[in-house]
N, C-alpha and C positions, 0 to 999 in steps of 0.2 A: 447130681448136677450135670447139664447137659456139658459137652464138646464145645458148644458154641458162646456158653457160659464161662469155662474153663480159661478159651483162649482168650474173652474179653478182660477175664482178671488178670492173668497173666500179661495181656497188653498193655496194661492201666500200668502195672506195678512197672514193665520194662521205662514206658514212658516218664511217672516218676524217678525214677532210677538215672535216666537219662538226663531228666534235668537238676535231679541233684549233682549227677556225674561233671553236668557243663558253668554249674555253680561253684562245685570244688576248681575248675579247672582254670574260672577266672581270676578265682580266690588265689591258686600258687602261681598264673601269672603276673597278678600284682605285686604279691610280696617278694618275686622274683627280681621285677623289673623297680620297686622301691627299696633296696637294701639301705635303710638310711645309715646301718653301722658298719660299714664294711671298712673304712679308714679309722685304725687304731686312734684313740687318742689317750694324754696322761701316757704317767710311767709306773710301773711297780718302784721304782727307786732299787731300794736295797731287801726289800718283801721278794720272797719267791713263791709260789703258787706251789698249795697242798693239798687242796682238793677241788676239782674241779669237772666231776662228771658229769657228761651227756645228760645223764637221767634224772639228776637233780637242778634243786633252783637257786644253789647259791655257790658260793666260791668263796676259798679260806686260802689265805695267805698268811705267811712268819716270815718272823726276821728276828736273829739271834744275834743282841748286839757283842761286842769285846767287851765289856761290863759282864757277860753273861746273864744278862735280864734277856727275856724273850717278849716277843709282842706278835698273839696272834688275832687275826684281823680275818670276821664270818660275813659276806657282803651277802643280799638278795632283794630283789623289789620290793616297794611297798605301797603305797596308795598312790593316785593316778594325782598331779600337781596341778592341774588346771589350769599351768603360765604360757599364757601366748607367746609364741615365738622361740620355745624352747624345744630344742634338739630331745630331750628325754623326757617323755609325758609322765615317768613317776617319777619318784623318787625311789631312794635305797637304803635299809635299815644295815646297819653296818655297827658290829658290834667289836669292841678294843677290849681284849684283855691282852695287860700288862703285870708277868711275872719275875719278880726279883731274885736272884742269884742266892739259895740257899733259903729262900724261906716260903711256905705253901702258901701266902694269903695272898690273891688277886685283886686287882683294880681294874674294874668293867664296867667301859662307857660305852652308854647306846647313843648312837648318833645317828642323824637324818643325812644325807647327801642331796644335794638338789641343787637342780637345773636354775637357774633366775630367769631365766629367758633370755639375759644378753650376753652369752658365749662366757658366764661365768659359776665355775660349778665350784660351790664351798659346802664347808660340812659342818654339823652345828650339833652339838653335845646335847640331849633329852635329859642322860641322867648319868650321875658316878655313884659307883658302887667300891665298896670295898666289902671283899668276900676273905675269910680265915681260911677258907680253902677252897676247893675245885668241887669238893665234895660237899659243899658247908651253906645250900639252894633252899634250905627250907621257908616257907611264906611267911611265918615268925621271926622270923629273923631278922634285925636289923641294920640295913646295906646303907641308911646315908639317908640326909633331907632330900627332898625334890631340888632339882637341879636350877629350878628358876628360883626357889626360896633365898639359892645360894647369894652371897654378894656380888657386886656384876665385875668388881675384880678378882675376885675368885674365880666365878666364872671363866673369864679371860684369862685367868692365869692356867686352868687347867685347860684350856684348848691350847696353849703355848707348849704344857706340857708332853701335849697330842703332838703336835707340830714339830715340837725336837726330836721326836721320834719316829719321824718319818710319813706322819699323816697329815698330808700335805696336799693342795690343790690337784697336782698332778695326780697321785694316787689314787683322791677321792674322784677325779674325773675316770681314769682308766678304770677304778672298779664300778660307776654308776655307765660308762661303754660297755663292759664285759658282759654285763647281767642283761643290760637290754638287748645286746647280740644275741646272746645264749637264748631267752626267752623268746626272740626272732625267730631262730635256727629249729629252737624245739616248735614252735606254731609250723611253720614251713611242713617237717618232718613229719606233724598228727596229719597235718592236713593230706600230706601224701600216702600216708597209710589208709585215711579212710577212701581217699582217688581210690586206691587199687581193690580196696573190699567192695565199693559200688560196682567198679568195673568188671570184678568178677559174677556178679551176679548177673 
């Protein structure tokens, strides 16, 4: 291959390089200059934060009541909501287990969190499980009818039972804020690892 072949490739690819480089570069000024979650919202209440790293996508909160029941609480994204005018375009799969003082069998609800679009963020029970133990996951197993089969005071009653223990609007707002900060934070952070690998080439 000729010299003058050589430098044309090597042109071609800087110039590629270069405008991927000023693609990434508008890409982290936007999401700089849009921080839509930068003001907390919701409280943990009386939940304190268990896990919650960098590098993963979800966040686990407990709270051990005086009863000595425990209730631990796994939050992270889940499908994108589609409601006009809402603060948070997904939703958050957010999963309650609740453990009783002395005995191994669990109660695990999967719940949806989601945005309405009018500055109100509630949480709505998919399914209840009751598990014999922590250990006790097998697909044969039977955990409980579908959740909508259930009666709709039933239903109601076990989201009241959600709600006495602390899973509460506030809550479900600060964990469906955390996750989409976090998620924010980690897009911000890939994007600037690949800025500096274009840049060095």
């Amino acid at each position: 291959m000729s010299k003058v072949a050589t430098l044309l490739r090597k042109g071609k690819k800087a110039l590629r390089d270069l405008e991927l480089l000023k693609v990434l570069q508008s890409e982290i000024r936007h999401e700089l200059s849009n921080d839509l979650y930068t003001n907390e919202t919701g409280s943990l209440g009386d939940f304190v934060i268990d896990w919650n790293s960098p590098h993963s996508k979800d966040i686990i909160v407990r709270r051990r009541c005086e009863s000595g029941e425990e209730i631990a609480i796994s939050a992270l994204l889940g499908e994108e909501t589609f409601v006009e005018g809402n603060l948070y375009p997904k939703e958050a799969d957010m999963k309650v287990c609740i453990k009783k003082k002395g005995l191994s069998s669990i109660l695990q609800f999967d719940c949806k969190v989601l945005d309405d679009g009018e500055s109100k963020i509630d949480f709505h029970i998919q399914n209840a499980y009751y598990l014999r133990s922590p250990t006790d996951l097998g697909s044969s197993v039977y955990r409980g009818p579908a959740f909508s089969e259930l009666d709709p005071a039933l239903q109601q009653e076990l989201k009241q039972y959600l709600i006495s223990r602390g899973i509460s609007d506030s809550l479900s707002a600060f964990l469906l804020h955390h996750i989409h900060h976090k998620e924010q934070d980690q897009y911000l952070k890939w994007l600037q690892k690949l800025e500096a690998m274009v840049a060095l080439s």
